[in-house]
N, C-alpha and C positions, 0 to 999 in steps of 0.2 A: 159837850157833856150829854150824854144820854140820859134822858126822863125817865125816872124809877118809875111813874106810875102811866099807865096805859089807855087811851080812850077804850069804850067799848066797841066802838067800831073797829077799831084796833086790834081788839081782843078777839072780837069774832072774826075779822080776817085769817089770825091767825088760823084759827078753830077751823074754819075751813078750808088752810091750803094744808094743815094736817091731813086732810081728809082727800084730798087732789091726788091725781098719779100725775098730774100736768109740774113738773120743774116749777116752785114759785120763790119769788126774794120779796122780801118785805122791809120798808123802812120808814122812820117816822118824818118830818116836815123837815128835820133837818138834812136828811140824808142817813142817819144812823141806821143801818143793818138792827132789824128785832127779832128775825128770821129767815129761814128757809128753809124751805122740808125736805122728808127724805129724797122725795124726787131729784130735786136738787142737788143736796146729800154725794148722791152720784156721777151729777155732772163734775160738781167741784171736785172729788175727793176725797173731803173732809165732812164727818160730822161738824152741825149744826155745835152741838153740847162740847166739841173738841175747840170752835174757834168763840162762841156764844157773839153776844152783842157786840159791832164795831164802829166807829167813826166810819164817816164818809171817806177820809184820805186812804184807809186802810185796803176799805173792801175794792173800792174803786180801781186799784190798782194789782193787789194781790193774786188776780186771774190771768193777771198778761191780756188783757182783751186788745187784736185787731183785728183789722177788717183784711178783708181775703189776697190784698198784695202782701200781709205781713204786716205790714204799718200799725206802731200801736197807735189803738183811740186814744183819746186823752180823755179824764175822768171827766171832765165838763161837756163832752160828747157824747158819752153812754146813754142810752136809752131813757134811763130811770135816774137819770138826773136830770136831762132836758124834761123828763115830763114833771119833775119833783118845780125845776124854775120855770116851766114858760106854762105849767097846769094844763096839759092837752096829752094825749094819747099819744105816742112815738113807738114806733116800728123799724128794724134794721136789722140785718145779718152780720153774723162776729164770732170772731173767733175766741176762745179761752184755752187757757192750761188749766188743768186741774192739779190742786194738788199731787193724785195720781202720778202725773206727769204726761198725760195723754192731753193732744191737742184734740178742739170739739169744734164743730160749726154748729151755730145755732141762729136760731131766728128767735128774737127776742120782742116781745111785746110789753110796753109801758105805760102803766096809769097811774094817773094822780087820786089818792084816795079823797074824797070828798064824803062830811058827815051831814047830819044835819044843821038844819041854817047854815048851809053854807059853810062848815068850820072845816078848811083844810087839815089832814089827818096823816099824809104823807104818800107813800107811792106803793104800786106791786108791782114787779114783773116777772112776767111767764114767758119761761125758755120752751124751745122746743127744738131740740140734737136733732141740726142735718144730717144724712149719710149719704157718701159719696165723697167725692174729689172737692 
C-alpha cells in the first residue's frame, strides 16, 4: 500500500526533481513509485498524472528494462531497488521501452534517500539516455 502522507524530505525531493532537466524516479522505502518528472516524462512515454503512484511490481517491470544482450533485468536487479535493499548507491546501463514504443539506453544512477537521524525515506534515481548503438 502506498503512504498517503509524505516525509518532508520527501516532499522536497520531489520539489526539486520538478525543477531538474536531469530524468529522475522517485520512490518511498517500500519501492512505491511517488514520481518522476517531466524529464522522465519523456523517456517513459507516459505522463507522470497519466500512470500517478504505483507498486513496486508494477513500475518495475512495465519498461521492459534489459541490459544491452536483451536479456531482461529482473525487478530485484534494477538499480533503485538494489539501492532501496542493500542502502548504497548502484550504477548500471539498461535498456527500457517506453511507452512510446521506442527502445532507450540509459545509464542510471541510484540512491537510497536518507533523512535526518538516520530515518530511511526511500530511493532516487537519475537516468541519463545513451546515444548510439
Amino acid at each position: 500500500m502506498i503512504p498517503l502522507q509524505k516525509e518532508v524530505e520527501v516532499i522536497l525531493t520531489r520539489q526539486l526533481a520538478s525543477y531538474l532537466a536531469v530524468p529522475v524516479f522517485l520512490v518511498d522505502p517500500g519501492g512505491n513509485l511517488v514520481y518522476y518528472n517531466e524529464p522522465a516524462e519523456q523517456l517513459l512515454g507516459q505522463r507522470f498524472e497519466e500512470t500517478g503512484e504505483m507498486g513496486v511490481g508494477a513500475w518495475a517491470t512495465m519498461f521492459d528494462p534489459t541490459d544491452a544482450a536483451g536479456d531482461s533485468i529482473p525487478p530485484d536487479s534494477l538499480p533503485l531497488i538494489v539501492a532501496l535493499r542493500e542502502r548504497r548507491p548502484v550504477h548500471r546501463d539498461m535498456w527500457i521501452r517506453g511507452h512510446d514504443g521506442l527502445r532507450r539506453r540509459l545509464e542510471v544512477t541510484a540512491l537510497p534517500i536518507v533523512g535526518q537521524a538516520g530515518r530511511f525515506l526511500g530511493g532516487i534515481a537519475l537516468f541519463w539516455e545513451e546515444n548510439g548503438p
